[in-house]
C-alpha positions as CSV (number, residue, x, y, z in Angstrom):
1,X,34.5,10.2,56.2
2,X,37.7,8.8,54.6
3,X,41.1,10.4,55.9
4,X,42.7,12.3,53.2
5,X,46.2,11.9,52.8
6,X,49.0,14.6,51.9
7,X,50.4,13.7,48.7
8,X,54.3,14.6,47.7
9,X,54.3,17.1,44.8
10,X,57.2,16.3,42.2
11,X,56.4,19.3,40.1
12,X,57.6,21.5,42.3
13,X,60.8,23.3,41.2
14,X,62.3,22.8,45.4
15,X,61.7,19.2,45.6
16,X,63.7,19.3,48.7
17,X,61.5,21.6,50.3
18,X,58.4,20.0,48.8
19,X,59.6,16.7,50.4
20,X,60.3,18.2,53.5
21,X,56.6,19.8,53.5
22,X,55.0,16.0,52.7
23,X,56.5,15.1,55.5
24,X,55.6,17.3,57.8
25,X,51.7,17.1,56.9
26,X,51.9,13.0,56.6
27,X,53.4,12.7,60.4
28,X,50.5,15.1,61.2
29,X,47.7,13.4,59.8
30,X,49.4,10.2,61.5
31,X,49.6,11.1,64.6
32,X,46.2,12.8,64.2
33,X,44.6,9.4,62.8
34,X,46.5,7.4,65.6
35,X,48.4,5.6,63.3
36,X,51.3,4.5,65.2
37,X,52.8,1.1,63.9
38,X,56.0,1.5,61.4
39,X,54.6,-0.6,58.7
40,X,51.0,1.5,58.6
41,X,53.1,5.0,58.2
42,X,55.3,3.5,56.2
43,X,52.2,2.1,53.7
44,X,50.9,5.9,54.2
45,X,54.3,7.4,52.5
46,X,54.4,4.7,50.1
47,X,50.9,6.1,49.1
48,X,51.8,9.6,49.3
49,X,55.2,9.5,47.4
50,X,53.1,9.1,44.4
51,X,54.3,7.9,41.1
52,X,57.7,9.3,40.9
53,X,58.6,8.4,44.6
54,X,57.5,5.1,43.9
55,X,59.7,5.0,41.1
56,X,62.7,5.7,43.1
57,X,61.8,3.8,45.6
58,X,61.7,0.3,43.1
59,X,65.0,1.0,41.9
60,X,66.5,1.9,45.1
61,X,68.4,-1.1,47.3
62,X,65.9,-0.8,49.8
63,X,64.7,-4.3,50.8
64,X,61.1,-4.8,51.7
65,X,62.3,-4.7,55.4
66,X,64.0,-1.5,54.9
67,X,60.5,-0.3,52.9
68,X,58.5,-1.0,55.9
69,X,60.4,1.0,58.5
70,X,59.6,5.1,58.3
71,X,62.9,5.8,59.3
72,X,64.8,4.2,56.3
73,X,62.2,5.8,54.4
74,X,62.5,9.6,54.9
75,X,66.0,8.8,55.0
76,X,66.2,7.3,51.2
77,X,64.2,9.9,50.4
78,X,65.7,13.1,52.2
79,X,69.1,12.0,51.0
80,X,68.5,11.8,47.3
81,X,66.8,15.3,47.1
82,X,69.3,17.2,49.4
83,X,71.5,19.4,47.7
84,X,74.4,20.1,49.1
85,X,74.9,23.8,48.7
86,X,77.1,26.0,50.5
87,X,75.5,28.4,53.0
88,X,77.4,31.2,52.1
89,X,75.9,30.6,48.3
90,X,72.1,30.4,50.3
91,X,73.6,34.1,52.0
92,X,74.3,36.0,48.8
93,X,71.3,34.8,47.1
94,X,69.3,35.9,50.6
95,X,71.2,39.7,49.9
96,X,69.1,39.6,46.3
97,X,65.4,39.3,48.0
98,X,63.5,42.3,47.2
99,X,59.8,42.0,48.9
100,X,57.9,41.5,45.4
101,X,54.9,43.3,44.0
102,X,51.7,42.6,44.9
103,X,53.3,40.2,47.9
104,X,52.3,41.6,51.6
105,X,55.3,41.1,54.2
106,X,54.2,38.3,56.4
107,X,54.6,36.5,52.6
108,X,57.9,37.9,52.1
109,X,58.8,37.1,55.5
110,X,58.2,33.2,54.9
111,X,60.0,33.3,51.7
112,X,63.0,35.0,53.1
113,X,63.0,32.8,56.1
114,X,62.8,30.3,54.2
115,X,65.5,30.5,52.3
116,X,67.3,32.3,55.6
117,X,67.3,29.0,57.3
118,X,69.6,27.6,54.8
119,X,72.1,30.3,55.3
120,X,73.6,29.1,59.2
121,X,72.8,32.4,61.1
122,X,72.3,32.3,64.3
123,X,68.2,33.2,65.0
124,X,69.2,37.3,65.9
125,X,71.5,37.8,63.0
126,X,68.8,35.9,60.2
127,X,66.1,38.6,62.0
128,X,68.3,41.5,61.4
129,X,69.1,40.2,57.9
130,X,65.7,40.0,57.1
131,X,64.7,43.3,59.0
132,X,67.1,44.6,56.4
133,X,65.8,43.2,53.6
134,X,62.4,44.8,54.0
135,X,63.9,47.8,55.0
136,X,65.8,48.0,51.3
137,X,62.1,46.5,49.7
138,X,59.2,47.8,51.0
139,X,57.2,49.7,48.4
140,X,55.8,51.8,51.8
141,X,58.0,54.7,52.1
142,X,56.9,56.4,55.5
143,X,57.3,52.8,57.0
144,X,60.8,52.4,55.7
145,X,61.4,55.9,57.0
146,X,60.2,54.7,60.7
147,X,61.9,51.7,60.4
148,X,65.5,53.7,59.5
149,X,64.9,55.9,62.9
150,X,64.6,52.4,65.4
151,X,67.3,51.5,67.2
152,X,69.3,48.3,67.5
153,X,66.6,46.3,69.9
154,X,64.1,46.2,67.0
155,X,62.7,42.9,66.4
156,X,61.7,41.3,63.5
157,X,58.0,40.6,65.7
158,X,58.0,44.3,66.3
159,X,58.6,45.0,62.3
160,X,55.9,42.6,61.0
161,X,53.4,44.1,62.8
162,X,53.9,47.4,62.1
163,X,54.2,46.5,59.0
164,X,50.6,45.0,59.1
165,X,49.3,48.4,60.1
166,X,51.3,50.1,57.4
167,X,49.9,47.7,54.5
168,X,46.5,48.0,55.9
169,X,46.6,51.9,55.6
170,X,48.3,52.0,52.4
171,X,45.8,49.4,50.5
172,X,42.9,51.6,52.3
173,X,44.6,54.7,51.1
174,X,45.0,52.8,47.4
175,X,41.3,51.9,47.6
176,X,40.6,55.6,48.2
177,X,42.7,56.7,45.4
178,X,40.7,54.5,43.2
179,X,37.3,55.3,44.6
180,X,37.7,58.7,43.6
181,X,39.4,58.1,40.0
182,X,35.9,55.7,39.0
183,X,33.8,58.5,40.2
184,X,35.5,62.0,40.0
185,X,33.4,65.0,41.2
């Protein structure tokens, strides 16, 4: 069976992230296929880039040295899609998150982590942030209520999965609910 390949997704509207993700997968299908020699990974990126990366790639100054070394690679690559942003700009627009509806919290957890480690916190201060965050989001009042009555020690570990046992008795009460709408006695 043929290997398949992780291909970079230009479409996406974080490119930067997208990129980063590509990456990630490609090295891990590498090093899972024991492909270990610069010029194979660096034919597997050229493959995976797609299109558009190849693209950028032919008008880059890049010679066909520099195009068979990973390295210079991801680096052509990771330059040209990172935005230089301030991290106080990442902060206020990690203040905004609301946990979305319809999205359970180990989602919003990713997303605001995600976003979180753009903002330069130290890991304890993102984890409170985003302990907050759900605090001011959840849609599960008695959780929020609990959470409001915990003390400083509380972790974001200790939140998520309490928070799992909260989402998991308020769909099953939701599922009730709408049992007994459909048939009403």
């Amino acid at each position: 069976m043929a290997t398949k390949y992780p291909t970079m997704n230009w479409e996406l509207p974080n490119t930067a992230e997208a990129f980063k993700i590509f990456k990630q997968k490609l090295l891990l299908v590498c090093e899972d296929n024991e492909i270990k020699e610069d010029k194979n990974i660096a034919r597997k990126i050229m493959i995976g880039i797609d299109d558009e990366g190849l693209k950028r790639l032919n008008a880059s100054n890049l010679t066909e040295d520099d195009k068979g070394k990973p390295a210079k690679l991801w680096k052509f690559f990771e330059d040209q899609l990172r935005v230089s942003v301030n991290f106080r700009i990442h902060r206020l627009a990690l203040m905004q998150y609301r946990q979305q509806e319809g999205e359970t919290l180990d989602e919003f957890v990713t997303r605001a982590r995600t976003l979180g480690q753009q903002c330069n916190f130290e890991e304890k201060d993102l984890q409170e942030r985003i302990i907050e965050l759900i605090i001011a989001s959840t849609p599960m009042k008695p959780f929020r209520r609990e959470l409001l009555g915990k003390g400083p020690d509380l972790t974001l570990e200790d939140v998520v999965k309490e928070g799992r046992q909260h989402e998991a008795a308020f769909k099953g009460t939701q599922q009730l609910e709408d049992l007994y709408k459909s048939h009403p006695q």
